[in-house]
N, C-alpha and C positions, 0 to 999 in steps of 0.2 A: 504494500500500500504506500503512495507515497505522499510526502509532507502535504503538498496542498490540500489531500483530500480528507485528512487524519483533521488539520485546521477548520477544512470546512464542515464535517461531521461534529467537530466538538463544538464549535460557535454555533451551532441551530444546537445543537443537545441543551445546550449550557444557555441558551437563547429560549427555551419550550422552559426548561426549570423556573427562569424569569420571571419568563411571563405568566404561566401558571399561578406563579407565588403573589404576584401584580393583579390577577383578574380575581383570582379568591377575596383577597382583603380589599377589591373594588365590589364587588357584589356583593358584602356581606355590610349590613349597612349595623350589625354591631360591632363590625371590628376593629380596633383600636390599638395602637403601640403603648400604651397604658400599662395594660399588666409587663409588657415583655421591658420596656425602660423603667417602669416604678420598684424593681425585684433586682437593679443595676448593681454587681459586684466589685466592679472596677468602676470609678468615678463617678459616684452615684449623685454628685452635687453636678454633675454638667447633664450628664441627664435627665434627673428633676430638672432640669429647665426646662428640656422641650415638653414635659408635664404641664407646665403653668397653663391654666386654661385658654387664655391668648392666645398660645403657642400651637398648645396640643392639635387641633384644627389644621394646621400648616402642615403639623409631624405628620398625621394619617396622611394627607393630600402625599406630601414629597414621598412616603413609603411605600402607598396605592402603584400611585404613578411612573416612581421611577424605577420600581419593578418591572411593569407593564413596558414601560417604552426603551427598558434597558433590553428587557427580552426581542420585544421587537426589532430593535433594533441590530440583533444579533444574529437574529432569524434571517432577515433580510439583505444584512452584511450591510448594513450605512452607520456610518462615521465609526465605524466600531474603534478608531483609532481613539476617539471621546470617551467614548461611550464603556470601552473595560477599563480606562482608569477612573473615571468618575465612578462604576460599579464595584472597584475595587476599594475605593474609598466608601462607598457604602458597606461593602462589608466588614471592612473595621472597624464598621461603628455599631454594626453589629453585632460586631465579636465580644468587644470588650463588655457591654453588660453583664454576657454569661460567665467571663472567665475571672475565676475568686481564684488566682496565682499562688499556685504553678498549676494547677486541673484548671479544665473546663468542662463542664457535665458530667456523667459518672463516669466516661470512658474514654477522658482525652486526658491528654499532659501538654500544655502548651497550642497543641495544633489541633483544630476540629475545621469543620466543614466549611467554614466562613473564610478560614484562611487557605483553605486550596481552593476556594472559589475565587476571592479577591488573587491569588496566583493564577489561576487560568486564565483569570478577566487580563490581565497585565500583558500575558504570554500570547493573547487574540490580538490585546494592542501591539505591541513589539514587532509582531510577525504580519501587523494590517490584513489580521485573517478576512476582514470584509470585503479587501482585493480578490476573493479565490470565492467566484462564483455569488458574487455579491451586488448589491451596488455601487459598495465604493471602488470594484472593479470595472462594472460599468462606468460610472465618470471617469475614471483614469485612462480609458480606452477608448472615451471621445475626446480626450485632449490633442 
């Protein structure tokens, strides 16, 4: 099998998980980042912020959303060069809640699922896996 294809198999796999995770907490009209940042183990005072009732509105929008169009956008292969660092930065923000150092859940040490995903996002950006059967190979190929 070779590189391009292994690239473009993972960025729609890794692009479906996304969006998936994006469309659930869009159509479920109780769901909320509430429980998952108010139970925060690692810097629990920054995220109590995005709690604050002001805020909290914003949190769900940005979490909904940028699931959804991170996935999309992965699926599709546009701007993916954006799109897995900004998604890799989301997943550190994810991470850190869960992890009460040196565990994270009952069956990690340091590394869970958040961080080989923010790894893979990086590794789609680096390699501009969007070029490889994408759109952003599309526009490069009407240049």
């Amino acid at each position: 099998m070779n590189t391009k294809l292994i690239l473009f198999i993972t960025r729609v796999a890794m692009g479906w998980l996304f969006l998936y995770a994006g469309l659930t907490k869009v159509f479920n009209s109780n769901w909320s980042a509430a429980g998952y940042l108010g139970n925060a183990k690692t810097f629990p005072e920054f995220y109590n912020w995005f709690l604050r009732p002001e805020i909290l509105p914003f949190t769900n929008f940005m979490n909904e959303w940028g699931l959804t169009l991170l996935g999309v956008s992965l699926i599709l292969g546009v701007l993916v060069k954006y799109s897995g660092y900004l998604g890799a930065l989301l997943m550190l923000l994810y991470y850190f809640p869960v992890l009460d150092f040196p565990k994270i859940g009952a069956n990690s040490y340091l590394v869970d699922e958040h961080i080989i995903y923010a790894l893979v996002l990086v590794l789609l950006s680096v390699y501009r896996a969007g070029g490889y059967w994408g759109v952003d190979g599309f526009w490069k190929s009407r240049k």
